[in-house]
Kinemage of the C-alpha trace (Angstrom):
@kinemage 1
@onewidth
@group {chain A} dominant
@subgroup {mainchain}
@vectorlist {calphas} color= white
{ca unk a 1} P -7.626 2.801 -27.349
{ca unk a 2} L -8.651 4.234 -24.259
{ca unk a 3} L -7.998 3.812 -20.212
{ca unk a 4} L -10.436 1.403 -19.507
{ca unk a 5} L -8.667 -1.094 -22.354
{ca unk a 6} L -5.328 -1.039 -21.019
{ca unk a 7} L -5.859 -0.335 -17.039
{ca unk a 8} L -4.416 2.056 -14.468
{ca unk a 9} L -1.154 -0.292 -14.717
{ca unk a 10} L -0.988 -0.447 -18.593
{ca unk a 11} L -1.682 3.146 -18.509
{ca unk a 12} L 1.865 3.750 -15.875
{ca unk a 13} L 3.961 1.045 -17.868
{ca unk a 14} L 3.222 3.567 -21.161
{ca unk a 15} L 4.440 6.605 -18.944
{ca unk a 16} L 7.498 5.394 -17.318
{ca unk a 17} L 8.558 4.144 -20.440
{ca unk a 18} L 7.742 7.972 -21.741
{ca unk a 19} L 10.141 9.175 -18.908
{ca unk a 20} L 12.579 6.581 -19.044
{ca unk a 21} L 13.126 7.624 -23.110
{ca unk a 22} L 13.356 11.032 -21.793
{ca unk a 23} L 15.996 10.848 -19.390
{ca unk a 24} L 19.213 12.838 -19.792
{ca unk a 25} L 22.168 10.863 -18.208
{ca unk a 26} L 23.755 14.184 -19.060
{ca unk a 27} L 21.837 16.502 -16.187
{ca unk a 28} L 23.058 16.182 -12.713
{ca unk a 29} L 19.741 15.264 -11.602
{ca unk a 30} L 19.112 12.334 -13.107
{ca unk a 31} L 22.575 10.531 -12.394
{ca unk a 32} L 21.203 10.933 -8.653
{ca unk a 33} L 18.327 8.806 -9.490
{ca unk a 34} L 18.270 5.138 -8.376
{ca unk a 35} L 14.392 4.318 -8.662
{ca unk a 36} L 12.526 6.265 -10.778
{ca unk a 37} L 8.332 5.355 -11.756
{ca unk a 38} L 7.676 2.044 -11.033
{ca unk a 39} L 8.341 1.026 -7.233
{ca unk a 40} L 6.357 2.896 -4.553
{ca unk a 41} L 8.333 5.681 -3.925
{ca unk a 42} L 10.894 7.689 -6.050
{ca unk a 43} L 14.508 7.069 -4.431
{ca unk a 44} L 17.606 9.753 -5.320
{ca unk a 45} L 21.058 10.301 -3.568
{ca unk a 46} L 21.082 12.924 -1.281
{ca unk a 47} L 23.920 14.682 0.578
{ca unk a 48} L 23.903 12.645 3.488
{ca unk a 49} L 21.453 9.977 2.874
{ca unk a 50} L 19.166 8.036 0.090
{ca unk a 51} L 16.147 10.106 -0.043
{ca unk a 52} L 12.268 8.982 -1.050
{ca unk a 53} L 9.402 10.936 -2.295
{ca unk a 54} L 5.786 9.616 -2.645
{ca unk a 55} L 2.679 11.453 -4.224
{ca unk a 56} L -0.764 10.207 -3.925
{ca unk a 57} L -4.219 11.168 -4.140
{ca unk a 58} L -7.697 11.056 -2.453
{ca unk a 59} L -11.127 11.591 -4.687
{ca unk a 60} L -14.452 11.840 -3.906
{ca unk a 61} L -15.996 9.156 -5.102
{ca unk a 62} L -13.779 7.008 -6.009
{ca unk a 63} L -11.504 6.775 -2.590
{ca unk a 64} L -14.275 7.851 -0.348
{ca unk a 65} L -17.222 8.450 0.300
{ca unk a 66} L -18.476 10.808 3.396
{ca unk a 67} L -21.421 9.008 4.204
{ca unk a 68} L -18.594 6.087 5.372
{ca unk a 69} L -15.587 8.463 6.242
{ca unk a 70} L -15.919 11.446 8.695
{ca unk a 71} L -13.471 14.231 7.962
{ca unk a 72} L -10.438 13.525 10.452
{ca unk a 73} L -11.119 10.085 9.235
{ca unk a 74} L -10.264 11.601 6.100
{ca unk a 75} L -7.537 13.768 7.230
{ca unk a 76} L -5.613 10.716 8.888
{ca unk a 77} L -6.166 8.049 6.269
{ca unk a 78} L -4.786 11.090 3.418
{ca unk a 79} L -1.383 10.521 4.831
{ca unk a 80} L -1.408 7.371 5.987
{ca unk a 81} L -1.377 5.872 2.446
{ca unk a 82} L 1.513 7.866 1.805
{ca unk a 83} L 3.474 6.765 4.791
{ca unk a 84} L 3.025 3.060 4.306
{ca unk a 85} L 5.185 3.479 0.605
{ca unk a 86} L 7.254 4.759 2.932
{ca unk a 87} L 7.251 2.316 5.247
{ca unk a 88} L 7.168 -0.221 2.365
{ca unk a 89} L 11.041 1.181 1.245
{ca unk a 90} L 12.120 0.940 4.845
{ca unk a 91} L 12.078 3.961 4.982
{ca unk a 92} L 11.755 7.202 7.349
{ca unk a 93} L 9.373 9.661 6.584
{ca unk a 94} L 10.336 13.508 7.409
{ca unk a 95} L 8.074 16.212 5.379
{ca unk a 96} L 4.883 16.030 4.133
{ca unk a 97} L 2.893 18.908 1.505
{ca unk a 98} L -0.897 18.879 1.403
{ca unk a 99} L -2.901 20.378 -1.108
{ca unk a 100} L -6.966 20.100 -1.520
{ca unk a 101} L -9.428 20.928 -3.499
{ca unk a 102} L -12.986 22.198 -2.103
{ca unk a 103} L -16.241 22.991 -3.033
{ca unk a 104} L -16.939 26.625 -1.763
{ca unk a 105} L -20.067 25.570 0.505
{ca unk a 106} L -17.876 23.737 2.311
{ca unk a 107} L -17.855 24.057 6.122
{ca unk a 108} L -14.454 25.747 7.547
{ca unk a 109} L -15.108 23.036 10.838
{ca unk a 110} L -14.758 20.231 8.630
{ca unk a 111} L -11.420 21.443 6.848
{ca unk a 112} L -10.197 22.081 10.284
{ca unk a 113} L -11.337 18.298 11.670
{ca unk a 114} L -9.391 17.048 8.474
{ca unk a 115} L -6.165 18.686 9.492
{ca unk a 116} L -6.644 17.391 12.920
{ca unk a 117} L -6.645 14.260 11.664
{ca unk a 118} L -3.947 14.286 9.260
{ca unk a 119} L -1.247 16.484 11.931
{ca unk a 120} L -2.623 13.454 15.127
{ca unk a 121} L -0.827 11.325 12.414
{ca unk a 122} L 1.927 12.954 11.682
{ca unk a 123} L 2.581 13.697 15.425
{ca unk a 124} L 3.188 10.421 15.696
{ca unk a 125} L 5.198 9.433 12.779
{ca unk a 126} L 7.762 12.477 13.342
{ca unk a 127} L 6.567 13.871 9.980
{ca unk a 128} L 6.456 17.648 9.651
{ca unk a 129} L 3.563 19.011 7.453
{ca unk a 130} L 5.471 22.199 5.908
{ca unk a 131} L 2.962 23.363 3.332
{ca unk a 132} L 0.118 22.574 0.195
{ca unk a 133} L -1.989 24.253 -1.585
{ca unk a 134} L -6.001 25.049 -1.500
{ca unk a 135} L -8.206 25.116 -5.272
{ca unk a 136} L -11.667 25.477 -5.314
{ca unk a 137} L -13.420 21.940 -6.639
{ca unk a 138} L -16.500 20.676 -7.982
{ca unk a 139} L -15.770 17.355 -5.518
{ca unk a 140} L -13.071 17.279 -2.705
{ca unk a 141} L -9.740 15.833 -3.556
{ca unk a 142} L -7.080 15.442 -1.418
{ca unk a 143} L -3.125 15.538 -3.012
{ca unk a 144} L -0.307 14.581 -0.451
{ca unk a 145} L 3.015 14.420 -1.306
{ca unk a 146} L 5.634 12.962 1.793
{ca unk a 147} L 9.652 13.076 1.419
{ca unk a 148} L 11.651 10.596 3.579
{ca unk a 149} L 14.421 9.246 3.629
{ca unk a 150} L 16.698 5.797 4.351
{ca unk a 151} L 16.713 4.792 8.011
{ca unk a 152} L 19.988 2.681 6.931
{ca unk a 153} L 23.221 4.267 7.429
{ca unk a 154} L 24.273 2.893 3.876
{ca unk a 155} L 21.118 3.872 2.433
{ca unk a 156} L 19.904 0.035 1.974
{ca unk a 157} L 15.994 0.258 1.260
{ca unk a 158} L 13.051 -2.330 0.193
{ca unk a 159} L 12.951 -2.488 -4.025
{ca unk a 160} L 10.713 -4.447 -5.812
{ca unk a 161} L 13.225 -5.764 -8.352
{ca unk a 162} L 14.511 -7.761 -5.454
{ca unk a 163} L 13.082 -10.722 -5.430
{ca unk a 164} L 14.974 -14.106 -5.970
{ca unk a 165} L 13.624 -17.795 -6.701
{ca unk a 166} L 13.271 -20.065 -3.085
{ca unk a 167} L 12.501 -16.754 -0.921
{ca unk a 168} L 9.456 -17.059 1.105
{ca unk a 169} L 6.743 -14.893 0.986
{ca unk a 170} L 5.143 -13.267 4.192
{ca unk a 171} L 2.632 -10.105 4.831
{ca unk a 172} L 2.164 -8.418 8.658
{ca unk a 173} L -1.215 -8.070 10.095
{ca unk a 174} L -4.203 -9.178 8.613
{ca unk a 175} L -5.743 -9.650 5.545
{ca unk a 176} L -9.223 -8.239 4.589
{ca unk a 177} L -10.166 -6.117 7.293
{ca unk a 178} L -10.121 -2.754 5.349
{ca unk a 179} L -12.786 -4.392 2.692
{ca unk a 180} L -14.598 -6.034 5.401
{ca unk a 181} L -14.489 -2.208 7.350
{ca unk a 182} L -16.195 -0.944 4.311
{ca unk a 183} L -18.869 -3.600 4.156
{ca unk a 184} L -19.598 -2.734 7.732
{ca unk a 185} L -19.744 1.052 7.188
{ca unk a 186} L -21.543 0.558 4.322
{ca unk a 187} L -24.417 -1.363 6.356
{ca unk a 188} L -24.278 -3.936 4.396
{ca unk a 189} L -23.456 -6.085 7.759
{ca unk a 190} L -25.202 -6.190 11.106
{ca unk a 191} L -23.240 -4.548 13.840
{ca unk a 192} L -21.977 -4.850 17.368
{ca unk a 193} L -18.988 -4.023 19.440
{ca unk a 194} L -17.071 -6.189 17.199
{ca unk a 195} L -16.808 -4.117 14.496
{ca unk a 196} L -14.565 -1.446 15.702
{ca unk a 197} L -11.579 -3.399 14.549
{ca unk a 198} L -12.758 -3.324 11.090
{ca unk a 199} L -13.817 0.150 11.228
{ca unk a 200} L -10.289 1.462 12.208
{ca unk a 201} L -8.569 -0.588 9.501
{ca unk a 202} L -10.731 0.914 6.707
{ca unk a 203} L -10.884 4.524 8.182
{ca unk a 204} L -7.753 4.823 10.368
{ca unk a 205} L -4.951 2.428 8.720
{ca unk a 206} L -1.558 2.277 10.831
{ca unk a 207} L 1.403 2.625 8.912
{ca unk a 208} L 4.331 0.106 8.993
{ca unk a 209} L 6.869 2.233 9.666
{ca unk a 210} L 8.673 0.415 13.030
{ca unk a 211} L 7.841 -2.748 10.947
{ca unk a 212} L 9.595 -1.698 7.583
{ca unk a 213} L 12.462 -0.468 9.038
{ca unk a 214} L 13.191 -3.721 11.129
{ca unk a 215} L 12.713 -5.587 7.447
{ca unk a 216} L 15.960 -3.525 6.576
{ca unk a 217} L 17.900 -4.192 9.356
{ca unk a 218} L 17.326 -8.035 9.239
{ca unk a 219} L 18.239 -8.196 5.429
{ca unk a 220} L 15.185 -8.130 3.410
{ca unk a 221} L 15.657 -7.006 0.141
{ca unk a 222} L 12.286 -7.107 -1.215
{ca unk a 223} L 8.749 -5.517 -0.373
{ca unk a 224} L 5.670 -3.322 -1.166
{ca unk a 225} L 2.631 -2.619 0.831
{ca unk a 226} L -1.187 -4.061 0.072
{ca unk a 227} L -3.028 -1.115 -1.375
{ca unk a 228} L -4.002 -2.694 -4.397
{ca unk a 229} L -5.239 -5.868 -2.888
{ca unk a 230} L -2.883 -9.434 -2.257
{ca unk a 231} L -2.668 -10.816 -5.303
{ca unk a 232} L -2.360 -7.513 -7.673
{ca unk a 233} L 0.875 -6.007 -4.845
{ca unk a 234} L 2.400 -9.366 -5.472
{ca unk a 235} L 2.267 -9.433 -9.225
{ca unk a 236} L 3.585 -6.440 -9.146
{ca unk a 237} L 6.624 -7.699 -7.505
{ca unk a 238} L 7.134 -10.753 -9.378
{ca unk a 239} L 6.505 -8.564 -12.581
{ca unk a 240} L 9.500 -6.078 -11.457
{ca unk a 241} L 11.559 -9.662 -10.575
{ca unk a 242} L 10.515 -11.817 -13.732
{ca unk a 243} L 9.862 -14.721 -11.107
{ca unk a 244} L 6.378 -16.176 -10.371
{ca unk a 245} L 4.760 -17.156 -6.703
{ca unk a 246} L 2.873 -20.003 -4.979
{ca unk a 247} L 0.728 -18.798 -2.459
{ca unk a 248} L -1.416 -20.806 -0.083
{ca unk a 249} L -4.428 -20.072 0.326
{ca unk a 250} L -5.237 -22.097 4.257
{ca unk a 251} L -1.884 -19.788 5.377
{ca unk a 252} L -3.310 -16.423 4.490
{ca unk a 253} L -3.706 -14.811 7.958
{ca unk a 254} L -7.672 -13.516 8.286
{ca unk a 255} L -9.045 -12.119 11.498
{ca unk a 256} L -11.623 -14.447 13.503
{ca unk a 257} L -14.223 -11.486 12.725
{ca unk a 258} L -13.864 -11.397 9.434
{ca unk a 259} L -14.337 -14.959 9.109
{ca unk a 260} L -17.579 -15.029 11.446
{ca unk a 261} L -19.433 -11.413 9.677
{ca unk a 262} L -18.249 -12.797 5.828
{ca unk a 263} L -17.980 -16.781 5.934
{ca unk a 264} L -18.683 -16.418 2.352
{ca unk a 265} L -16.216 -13.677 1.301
{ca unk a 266} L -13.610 -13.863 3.622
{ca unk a 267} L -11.024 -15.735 1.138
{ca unk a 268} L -11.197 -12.977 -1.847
{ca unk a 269} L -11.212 -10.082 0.816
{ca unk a 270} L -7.924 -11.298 1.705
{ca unk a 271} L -6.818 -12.248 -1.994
{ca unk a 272} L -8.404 -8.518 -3.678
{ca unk a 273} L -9.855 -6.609 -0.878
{ca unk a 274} L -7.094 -4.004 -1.416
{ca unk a 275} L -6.618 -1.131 1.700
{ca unk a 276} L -4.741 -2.975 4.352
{ca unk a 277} L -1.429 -1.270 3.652
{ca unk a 278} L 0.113 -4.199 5.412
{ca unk a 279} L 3.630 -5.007 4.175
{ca unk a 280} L 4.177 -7.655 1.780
{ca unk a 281} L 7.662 -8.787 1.069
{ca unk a 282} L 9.899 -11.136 0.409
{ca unk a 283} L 13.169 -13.204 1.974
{ca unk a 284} L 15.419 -16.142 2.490
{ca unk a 285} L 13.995 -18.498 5.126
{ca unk a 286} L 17.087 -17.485 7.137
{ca unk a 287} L 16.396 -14.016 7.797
{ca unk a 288} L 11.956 -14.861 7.730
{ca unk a 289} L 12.588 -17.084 10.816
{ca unk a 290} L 14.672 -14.017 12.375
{ca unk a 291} L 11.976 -11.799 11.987
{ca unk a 292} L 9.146 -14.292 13.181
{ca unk a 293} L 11.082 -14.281 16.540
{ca unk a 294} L 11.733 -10.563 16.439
{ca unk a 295} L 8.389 -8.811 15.003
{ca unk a 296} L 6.177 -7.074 17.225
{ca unk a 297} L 3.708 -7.661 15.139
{ca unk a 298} L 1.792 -10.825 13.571
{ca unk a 299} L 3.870 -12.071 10.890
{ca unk a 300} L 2.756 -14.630 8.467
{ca unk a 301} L 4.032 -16.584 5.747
{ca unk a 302} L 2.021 -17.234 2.918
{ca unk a 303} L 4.127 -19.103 0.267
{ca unk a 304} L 7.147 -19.117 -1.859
{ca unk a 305} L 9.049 -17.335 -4.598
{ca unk a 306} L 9.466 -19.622 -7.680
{ca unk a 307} L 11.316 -19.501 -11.251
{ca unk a 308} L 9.293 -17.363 -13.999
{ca unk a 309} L 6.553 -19.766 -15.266
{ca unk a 310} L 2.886 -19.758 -16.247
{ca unk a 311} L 0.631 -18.781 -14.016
{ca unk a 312} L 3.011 -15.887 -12.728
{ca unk a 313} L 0.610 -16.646 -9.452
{ca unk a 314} L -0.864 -19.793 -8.247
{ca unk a 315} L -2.757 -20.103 -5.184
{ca unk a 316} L -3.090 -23.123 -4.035
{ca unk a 317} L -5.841 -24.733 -1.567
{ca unk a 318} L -4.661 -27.229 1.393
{ca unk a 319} L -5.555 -30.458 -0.722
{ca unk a 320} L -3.209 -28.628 -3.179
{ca unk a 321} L -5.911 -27.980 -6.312
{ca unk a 322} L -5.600 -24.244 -7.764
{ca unk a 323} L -8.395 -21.515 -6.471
{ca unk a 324} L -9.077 -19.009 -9.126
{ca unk a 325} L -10.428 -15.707 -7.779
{ca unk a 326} L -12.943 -13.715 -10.132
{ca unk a 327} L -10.706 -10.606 -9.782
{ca unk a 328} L -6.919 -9.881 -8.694
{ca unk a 329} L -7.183 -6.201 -6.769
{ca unk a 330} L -8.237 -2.737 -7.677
{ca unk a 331} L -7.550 -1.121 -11.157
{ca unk a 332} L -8.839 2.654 -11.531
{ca unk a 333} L -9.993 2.281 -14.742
{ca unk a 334} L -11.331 -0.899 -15.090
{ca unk a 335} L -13.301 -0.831 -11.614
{ca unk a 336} L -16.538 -0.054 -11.342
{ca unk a 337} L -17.275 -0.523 -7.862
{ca unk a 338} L -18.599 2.341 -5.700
{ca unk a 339} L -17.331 2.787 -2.209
């Protein structure tokens, strides 16, 4: 069997379990875990407060591509995908540890103009960058790990495993822009001053934070953020929940540009696209039509949680038929696209 038979997924549901068998309920350490692999970010007791811990990674190649990404581009978007997991737990982030690997013709500048980027970022996210690592590399690869911790006095974070039948389902922002950002760096679109907005979504993504945290304080239980694309973030949830989802597709919110530069791709950028690190979540229609009157920023929802059946997804169009999309989000190993 190998990688590309079982997926990047398969692949993490045969190492958590690995971990899981390993754990010693013995060491002191692991009765302070509450959410181990499987949710995006690790969550332990601390002294004072729940902490959180994310790790992720950037490769050449297969994240980005510096003919579409300049390097404080790079340097920014690094830890932004960490700090929307964080913002995806409700979280707060406070420390974050960079390490990179570099080919040795690489120019000093650029290394410098990536740590611009990155620290701009972390200025304004309160996040202290406190240390990494350097390796010489065949390709560049960026590794950047960020520890938070809950903004909720009682330690009260987003989880996956939250979900519950008859909650509505609603994202922030928009849908799509990040792949449509792409298609526009990529030249595969005619340009004008339009395109800025897609541009910064791909290259420049804004974390959730304020966002996540107000989730908390209004009661929502249950979230993750789009990396993956719609449709694959949301299985994941229902997966963690054993509950399935209706989703509609003439609700899914898709910027006006998007529409006009891809009238022909617009609907599966928003269902796969994958990059928008927008927050997708879950709650009672109580506490959603709190938040529609208290978010600062465009709030949508998109359907509704339902008991575990078969599809574990439907989307459905607005005369009600089923659209099938020809793929659900990004997998690492069964992907072959080329960014």
């Amino acid at each position: 069997m190998k990688l590309q038979d079982i997926g990047q997924f398969g692949l993490i549901d045969l190492i958590a379990g690995l971990i899981e068998k390993d754990r010693d309920i013995q060491s002191e350490s692991w009765r302070n875990v509450i959410e181990g692999a499987g949710d995006d970010c690790a969550v332990w007791k601390g002294n004072t407060a729940n902490q959180f811990a994310k790790v992720d990674c950037q490769v050449e190649g297969v994240h980005f591509n510096l003919a579409n990404l300049s390097w404080e581009d790079l340097g920014w978007k690094s830890l932004a995908v960490n700090l929307s997991d964080i913002a995806s737990m409700g979280g707060l982030p406070r420390y974050a540890l960079v390490s990179l690997g570099l080919p040795p013709d690489t120019e000093v500048q650029n290394v410098l103009s990536f740590y611009r980027g990155l620290l701009r970022l972390a200025g304004q996210s309160d996040t202290a960058v406190v240390g990494g690592n350097v390796s010489s590399s065949s390709i560049i690869f960026v590794d950047v790990s960020v520890i938070g911790q809950a903004a909720n006095p009682d330690g009260h974070y987003l989880s996956r495993k939250e979900v519950r039948t008859g909650d509505l389902i609603a994202v922030t922002g928009w849908l799509g822009n990040a792949v449509a950002g792409l298609r526009v760096l990529q030249g595969k679109t005619t340009t004008d001053g339009e395109e800025e907005i897609l541009r910064r979504s791909f290259s420049r993504p804004e974390p959730r934070l304020a966002e996540g945290r107000l989730l908390v304080e209004k009661g929502v239980r249950a979230g993750i953020d789009i990396s993956d694309g719609l449709i694959s973030d949301l299985g994941h949830l229902c997966k963690a929940s054993s509950v399935s989802a209706v989703v509609y597709l003439d609700k899914l919110p898709v910027h006006s540009v998007v529409k006009r530069r891809f009238p022909e791709k617009y609907i599966d950028f928003a269902l796969s696209g994958g990059e928008d690190y927008q927050l997708l979540f879950t709650a009672t229609p109580d506490i959603m039509r709190d938040l529609e009157k208290t978010c600062s920023c465009p709030l949508t929802v998109i359907g509704e949680v339902v008991s575990r059946r078969e599809p574990v997804i439907q989307i459905l169009d607005e005369s009600g038929r089923e659209y099938r999309v020809s793929r659900t989000g990004w997998d690492h190993f069964k992907n072959t696209d080329k960014i």
